[in-house]
DRENMAR-114733 format. One record per residue (C-alpha): z, y, x; residue in one letter. Coordinates in nm, 3 decimals, padded with zeros to 5 digits. Example, Ala and Ser with C-alpha at 12.3 -4.5 7.8 and 13.67 -1.06 7.14 Angstrom:
REM DRENMAR-114733
         z         y         x   resn
    00.780   -00.450    01.230      a
    00.714   -00.106    01.367      s
END
This chain:
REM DRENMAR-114733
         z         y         x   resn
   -00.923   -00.685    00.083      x
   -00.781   -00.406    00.298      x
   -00.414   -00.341    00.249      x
   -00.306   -00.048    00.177      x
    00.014    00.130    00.267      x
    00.314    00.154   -00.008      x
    00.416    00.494   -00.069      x
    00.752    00.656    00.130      x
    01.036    00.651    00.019      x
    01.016    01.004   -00.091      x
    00.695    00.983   -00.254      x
    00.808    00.669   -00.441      x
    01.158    00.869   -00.545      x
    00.932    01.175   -00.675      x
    00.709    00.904   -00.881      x
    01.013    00.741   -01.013      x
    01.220    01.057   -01.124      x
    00.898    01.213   -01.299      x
    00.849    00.856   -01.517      x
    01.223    00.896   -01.601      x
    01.183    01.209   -01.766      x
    01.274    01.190   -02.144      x
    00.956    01.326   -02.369      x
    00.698    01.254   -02.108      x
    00.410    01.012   -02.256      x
    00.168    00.863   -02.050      x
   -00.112    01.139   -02.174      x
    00.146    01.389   -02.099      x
    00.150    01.249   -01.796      x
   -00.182    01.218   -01.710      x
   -00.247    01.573   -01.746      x
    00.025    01.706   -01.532      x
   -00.126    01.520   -01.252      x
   -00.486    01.607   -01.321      x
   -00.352    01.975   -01.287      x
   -00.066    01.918   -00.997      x
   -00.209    01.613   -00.793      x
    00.120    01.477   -00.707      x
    00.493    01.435   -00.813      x
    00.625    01.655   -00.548      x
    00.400    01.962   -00.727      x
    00.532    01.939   -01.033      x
    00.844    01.950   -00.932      x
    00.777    02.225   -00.753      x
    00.655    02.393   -01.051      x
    00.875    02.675   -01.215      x
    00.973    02.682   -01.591      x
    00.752    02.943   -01.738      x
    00.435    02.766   -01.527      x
    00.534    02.409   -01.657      x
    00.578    02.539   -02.053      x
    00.246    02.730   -01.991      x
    00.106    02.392   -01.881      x
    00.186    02.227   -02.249      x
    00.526    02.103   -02.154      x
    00.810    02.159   -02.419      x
    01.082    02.342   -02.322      x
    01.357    02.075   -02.302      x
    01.116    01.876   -02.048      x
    01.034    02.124   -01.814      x
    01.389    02.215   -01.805      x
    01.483    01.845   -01.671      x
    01.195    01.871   -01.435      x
    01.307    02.213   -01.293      x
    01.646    02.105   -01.310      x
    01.591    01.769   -01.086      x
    01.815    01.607   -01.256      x
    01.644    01.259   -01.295      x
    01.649    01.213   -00.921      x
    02.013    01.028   -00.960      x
    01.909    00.786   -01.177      x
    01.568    00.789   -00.978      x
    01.794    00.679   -00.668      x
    01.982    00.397   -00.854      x
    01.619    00.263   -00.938      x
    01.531    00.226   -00.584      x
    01.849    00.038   -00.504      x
    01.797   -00.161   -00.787      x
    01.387   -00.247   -00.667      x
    01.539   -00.260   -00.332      x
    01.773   -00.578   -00.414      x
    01.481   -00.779   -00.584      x
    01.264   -00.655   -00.375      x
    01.032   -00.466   -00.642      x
    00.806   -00.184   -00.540      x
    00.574    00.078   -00.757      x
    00.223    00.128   -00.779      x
    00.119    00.470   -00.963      x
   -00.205    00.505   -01.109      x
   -00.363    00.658   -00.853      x
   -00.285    00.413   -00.578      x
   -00.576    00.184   -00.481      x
   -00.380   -00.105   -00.583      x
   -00.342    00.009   -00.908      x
   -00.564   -00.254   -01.201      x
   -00.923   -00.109   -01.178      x
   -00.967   -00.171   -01.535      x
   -00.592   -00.032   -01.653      x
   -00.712    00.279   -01.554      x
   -00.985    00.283   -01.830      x
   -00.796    00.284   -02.088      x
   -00.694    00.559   -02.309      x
   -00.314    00.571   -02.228      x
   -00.240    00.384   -01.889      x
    00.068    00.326   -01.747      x
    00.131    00.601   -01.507      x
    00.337    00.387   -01.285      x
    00.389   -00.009   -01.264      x
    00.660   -00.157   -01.123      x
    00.604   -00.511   -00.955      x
    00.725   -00.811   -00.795      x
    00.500   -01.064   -00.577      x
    00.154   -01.032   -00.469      x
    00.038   -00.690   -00.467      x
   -00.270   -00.831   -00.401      x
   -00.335   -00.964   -00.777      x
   -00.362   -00.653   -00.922      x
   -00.723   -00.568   -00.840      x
   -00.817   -00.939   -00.914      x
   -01.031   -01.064   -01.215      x
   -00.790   -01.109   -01.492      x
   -00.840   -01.287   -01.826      x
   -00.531   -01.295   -02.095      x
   -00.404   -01.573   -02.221      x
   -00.184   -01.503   -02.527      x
   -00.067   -01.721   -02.825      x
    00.253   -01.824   -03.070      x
    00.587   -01.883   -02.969      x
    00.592   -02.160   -03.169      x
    00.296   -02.354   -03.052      x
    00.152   -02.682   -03.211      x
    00.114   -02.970   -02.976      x
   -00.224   -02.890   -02.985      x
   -00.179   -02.537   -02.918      x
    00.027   -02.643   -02.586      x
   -00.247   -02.922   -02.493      x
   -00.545   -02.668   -02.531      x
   -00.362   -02.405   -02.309      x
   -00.237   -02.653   -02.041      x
   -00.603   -02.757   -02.018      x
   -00.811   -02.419   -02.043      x
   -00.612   -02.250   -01.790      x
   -00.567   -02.430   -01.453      x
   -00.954   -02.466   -01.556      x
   -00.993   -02.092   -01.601      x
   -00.768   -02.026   -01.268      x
   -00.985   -02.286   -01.057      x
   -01.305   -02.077   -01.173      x
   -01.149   -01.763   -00.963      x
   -00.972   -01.641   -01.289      x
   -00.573   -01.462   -01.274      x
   -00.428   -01.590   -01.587      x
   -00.230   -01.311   -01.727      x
    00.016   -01.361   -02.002      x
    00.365   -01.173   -02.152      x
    00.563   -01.457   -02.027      x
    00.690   -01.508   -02.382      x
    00.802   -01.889   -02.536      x
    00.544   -02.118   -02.626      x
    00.191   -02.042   -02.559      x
    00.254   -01.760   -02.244      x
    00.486   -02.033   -02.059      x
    00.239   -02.277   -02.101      x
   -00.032   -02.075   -01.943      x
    00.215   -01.938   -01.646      x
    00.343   -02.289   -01.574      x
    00.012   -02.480   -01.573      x
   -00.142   -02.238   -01.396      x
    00.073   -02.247   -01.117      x
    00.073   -02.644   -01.112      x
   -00.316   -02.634   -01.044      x
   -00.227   -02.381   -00.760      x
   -00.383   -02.090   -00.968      x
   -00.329   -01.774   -00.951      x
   -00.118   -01.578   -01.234      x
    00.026   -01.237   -01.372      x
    00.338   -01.211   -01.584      x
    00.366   -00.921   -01.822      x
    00.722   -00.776   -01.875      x
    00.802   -00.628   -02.199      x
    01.151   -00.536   -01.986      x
    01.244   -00.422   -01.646      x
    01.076   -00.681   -01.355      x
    01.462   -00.718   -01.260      x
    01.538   -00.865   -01.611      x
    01.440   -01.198   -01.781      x
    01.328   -01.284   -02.129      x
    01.338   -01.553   -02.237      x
    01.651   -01.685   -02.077      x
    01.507   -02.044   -02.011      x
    01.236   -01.890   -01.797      x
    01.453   -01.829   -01.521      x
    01.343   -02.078   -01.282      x
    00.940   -01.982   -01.390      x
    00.980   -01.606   -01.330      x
    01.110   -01.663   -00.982      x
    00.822   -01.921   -00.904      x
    00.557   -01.644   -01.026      x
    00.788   -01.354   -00.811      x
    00.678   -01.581   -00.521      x
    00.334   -01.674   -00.566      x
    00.210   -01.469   -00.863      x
    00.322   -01.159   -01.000      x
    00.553   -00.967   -01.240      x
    00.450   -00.657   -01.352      x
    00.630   -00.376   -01.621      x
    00.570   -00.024   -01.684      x
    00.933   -00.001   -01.821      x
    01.199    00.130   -01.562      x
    01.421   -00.137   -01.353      x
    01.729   -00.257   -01.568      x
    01.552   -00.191   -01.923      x
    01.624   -00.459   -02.183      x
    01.418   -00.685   -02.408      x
    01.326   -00.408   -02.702      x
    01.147   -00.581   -02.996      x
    00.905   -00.229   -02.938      x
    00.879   -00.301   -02.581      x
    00.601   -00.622   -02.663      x
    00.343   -00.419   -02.844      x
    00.387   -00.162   -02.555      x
    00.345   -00.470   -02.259      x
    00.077   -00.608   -02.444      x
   -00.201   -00.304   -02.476      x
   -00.129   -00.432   -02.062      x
   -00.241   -00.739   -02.040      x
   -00.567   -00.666   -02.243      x
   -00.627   -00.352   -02.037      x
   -00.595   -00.556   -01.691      x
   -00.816   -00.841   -01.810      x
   -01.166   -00.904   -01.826      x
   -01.102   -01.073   -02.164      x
   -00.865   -01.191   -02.408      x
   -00.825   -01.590   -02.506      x
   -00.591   -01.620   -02.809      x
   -00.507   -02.008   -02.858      x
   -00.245   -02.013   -03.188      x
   -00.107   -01.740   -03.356      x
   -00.033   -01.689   -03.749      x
   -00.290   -01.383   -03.914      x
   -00.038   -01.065   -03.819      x
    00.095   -01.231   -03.487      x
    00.191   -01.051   -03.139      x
   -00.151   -01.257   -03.030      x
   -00.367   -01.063   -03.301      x
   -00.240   -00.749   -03.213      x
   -00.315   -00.824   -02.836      x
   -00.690   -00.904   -02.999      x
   -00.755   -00.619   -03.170      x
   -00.611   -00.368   -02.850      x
   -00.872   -00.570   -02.632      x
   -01.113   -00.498   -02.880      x
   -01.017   -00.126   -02.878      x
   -01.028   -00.129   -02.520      x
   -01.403   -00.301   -02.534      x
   -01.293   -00.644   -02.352      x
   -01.450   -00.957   -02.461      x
   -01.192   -01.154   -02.744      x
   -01.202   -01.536   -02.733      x
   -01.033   -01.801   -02.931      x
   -00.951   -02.139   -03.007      x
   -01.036   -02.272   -03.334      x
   -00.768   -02.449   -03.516      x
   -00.705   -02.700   -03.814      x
   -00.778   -02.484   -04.142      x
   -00.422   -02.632   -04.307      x
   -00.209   -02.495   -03.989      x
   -00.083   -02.173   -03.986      x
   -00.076   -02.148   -03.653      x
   -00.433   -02.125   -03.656      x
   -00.516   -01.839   -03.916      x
   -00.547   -01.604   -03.597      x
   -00.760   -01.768   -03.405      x
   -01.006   -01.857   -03.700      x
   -01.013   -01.517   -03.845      x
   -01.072   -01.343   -03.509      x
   -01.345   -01.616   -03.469      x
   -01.497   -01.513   -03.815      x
   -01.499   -01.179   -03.708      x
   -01.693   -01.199   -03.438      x
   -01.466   -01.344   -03.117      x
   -01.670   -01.621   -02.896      x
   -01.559   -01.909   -02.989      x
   -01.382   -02.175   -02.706      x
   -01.426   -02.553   -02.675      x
   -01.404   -02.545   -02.277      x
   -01.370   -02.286   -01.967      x
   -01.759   -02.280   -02.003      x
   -01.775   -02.093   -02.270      x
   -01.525   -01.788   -02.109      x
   -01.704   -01.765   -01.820      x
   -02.069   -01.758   -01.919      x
   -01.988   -01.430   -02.155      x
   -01.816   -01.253   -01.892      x
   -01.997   -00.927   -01.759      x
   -02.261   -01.027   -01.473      x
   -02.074   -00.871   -01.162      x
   -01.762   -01.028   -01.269      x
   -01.995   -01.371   -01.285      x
   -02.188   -01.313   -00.959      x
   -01.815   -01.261   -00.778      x
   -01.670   -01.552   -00.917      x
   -01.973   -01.773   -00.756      x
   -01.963   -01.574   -00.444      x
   -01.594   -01.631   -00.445      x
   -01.660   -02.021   -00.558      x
   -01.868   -02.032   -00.228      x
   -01.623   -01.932    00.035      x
   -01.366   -02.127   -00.133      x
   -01.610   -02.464   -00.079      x
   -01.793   -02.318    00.224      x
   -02.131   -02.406    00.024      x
   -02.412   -02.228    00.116      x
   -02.736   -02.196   -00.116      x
   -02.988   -02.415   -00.146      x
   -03.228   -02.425    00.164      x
   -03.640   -02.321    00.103      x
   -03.662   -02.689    00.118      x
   -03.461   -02.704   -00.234      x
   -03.223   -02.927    00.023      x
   -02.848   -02.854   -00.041      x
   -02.741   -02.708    00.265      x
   -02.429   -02.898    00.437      x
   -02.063   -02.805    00.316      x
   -01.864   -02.652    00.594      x
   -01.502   -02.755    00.421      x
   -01.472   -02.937    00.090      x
   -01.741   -03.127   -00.057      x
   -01.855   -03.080   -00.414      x
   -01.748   -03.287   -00.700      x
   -01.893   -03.674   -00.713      x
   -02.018   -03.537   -01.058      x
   -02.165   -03.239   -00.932      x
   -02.352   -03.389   -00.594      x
   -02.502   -03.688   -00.880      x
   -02.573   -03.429   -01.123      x
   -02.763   -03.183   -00.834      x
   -03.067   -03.438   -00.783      x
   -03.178   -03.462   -01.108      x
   -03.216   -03.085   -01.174      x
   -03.565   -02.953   -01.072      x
   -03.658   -02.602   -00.931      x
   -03.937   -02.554   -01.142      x
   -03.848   -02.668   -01.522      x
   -03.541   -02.526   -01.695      x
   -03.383   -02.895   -01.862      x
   -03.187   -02.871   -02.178      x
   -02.791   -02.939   -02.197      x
   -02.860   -03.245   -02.441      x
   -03.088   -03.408   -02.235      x
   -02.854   -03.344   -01.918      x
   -02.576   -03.514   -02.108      x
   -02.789   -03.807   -02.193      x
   -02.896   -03.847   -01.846      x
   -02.544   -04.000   -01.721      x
   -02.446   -04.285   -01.860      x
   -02.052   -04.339   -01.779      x
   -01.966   -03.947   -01.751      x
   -01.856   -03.778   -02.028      x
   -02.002   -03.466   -02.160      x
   -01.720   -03.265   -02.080      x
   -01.759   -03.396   -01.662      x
   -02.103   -03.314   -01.716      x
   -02.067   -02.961   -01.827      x
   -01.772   -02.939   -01.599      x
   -02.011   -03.028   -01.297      x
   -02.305   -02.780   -01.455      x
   -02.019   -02.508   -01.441      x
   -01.942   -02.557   -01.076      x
   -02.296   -02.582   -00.971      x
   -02.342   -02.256   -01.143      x
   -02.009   -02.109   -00.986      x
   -02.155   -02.226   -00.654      x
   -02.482   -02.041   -00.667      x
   -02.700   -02.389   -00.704      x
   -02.806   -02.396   -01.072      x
   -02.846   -02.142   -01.273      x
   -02.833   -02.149   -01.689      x
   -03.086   -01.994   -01.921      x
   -03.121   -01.868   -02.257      x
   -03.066   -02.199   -02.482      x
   -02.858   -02.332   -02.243      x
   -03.088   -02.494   -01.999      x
   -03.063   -02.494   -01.675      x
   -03.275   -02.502   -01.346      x
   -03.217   -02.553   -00.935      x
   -03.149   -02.262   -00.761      x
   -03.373   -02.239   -00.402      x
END
């Protein structure tokens, strides 16, 4: 991707002092900049042109007046000493998919990779007080997920988020922390040493100014965020009327795909996910079952992605697999390859009872990557066929 340059200083001082202005929603917002373009117009606006504009009195008062440039400077020094920076919605960096929904963030504020915010990003939300189970299933699905070309995006919160942050990053995946706070602060306190590790090879990302606290209102806020980035939604545990279900039902406002993981019917924990399931979310037994519902350019970059990563190219008109440049494919996947013909689409089952020593799950798993790879391809019923 071709970077593009951060604002200057000025431009990011204007940006900052306009988000700092009390009264000013994110609608509000968005239509001052649909009529001025830029920060440095509206604060070149007068009164009487501002008020005629839809602003109340008291705000376009504090925007004539200039007076949230002080505290605008004191954010910069404080992005300045954790070396934050802002992206505004109409930066190129900005999440593609943020932008869609009905009240974006006008500004982010970030720490890390720039770089992740135009990336494909699925949720992963759940309990703070996850099950063993609950922890297993997320320590499993997402360094899966993230090896599939996935960001894993999560609030950072106990339990479930941490899980998906830390394993994540032990598989070398990529992954996006939500802040329901200032990217300067930390929540929880035992995540100290996790939030730095994302800072460097991930990313932190808030819409709330540098230096705000925790606020129990801040969470709903930061997560209508990590729906709005993501492709989809995967809710692991959560109780009925959970932070998780209320992430569900703003992806499902904001037309994302919701996915869960079905639970034991006597644990509480897993009310959520089983009621979101009965309602109509796809249900999840492995990272198969994410990736084949996402939308088809999402699924056609992924494999395009899969195949630079592996330096595979397709299959030859020989239906020959053509020679990897860098890594080879799985042992699974290069015994699996041979027995799937060009010609006749062959159904999972019989696939599965083809290998006798591999498990189903190494089977699918090696399906999956073949698919990712642009050398099998599945059709309706799950079956699946060589690609030439």
């Amino acid at each position: 991707m071709t970077s593009t340059p951060a604002l200057t200083k000025e431009e990011e001082l204007h940006w900052i002092a306009l988000k700092l202005i009390p009264g000013l929603g994110a609608r509000k917002l968005f239509l001052l900049m649909e009529r001025y373009r830029s920060p440095m117009a509206v604060f070149r606006a007068s009164r009487s042109e501002l008020e005629a504009n839809g602003l109340s009195g008291s705000a376009a008062q504090t925007i004539e007046s200039g007076c949230t440039f002080e505290d605008a400077v004191d954010q910069q020094q404080k992005m300045a000493e954790c070396g934050a920076e802002v992206v505004p919605i109409y930066d190129p960096r900005y999440p593609p998919r943020l932008r869609e929904i009905f009240d974006p963030p006008m500004l982010l504020y970030i720490r890390g990779r720039v770089e992740l915010l135009v990336s494909h990003m699925l949720g992963v939300v759940g309990t703070r007080r996850p099950t063993y189970y609950g922890t297993a299933v997320t320590e499993k699905l997402s360094p899966d997920l993230a090896r599939a070309g996935l960001t894993i995006t999560s609030g950072m919160a106990r339990g479930i988020d941490t899980a998906a942050h830390k394993s994540t990053l032990e598989a070398g995946g990529n992954t996006v922390a939500v802040f329901g706070c200032g990217v300067d602060q930390l929540y929880p306190a035992e995540n100290k040493k996790l939030a730095k590790e994302i800072a460097e090879k991930g990313l932190l990302v808030s819409e709330f100014p540098m230096g705000t606290p925790a606020y129990p209102q801040n969470f709903p806020i930061r997560n209508r965020v990590i729906s709005g980035m993501s492709v989809g939604v995967l809710i692991v545990e959560g109780a009925e009327y959970s932070g998780s279900a209320i992430t569900a039902r703003m992806a499902m406002e904001q037309e994302r795909e919701v996915f869960a993981v079905p639970g034991s019917i006597v644990s509480k924990m897993s009310w959520g996910p089983n009621l979101l399931i009965k309602q109509g979310a796809k249900l999840v037994q492995d990272w198969h079952d994410v990736l084949v519902e996402l939308p088809a350019p999402v699924q056609r970059e992924l494999i395009h992605q899969a195949q630079s990563r592996q330096g595979l190219l397709p299959l030859d008109e020989n239906g020959e697999e053509s020679k990897v440049c860098e890594q080879p494919i799985s042992p699974a996947a290069r015994r699996l390859l041979p027995v799937l013909k060009l010609d006749t689409p062959q159904h999972l089952d019989l696939l599965l009872e083809s290998f006798e020593g591999v498990s189903s799950s190494e089977t699918i798993a090696a399906l999956f990557e073949l698919e990712m790879l642009g050398l099998v391809r599945q059709l309706p019923g799950r079956n699946f066929v060589k690609v030439w």
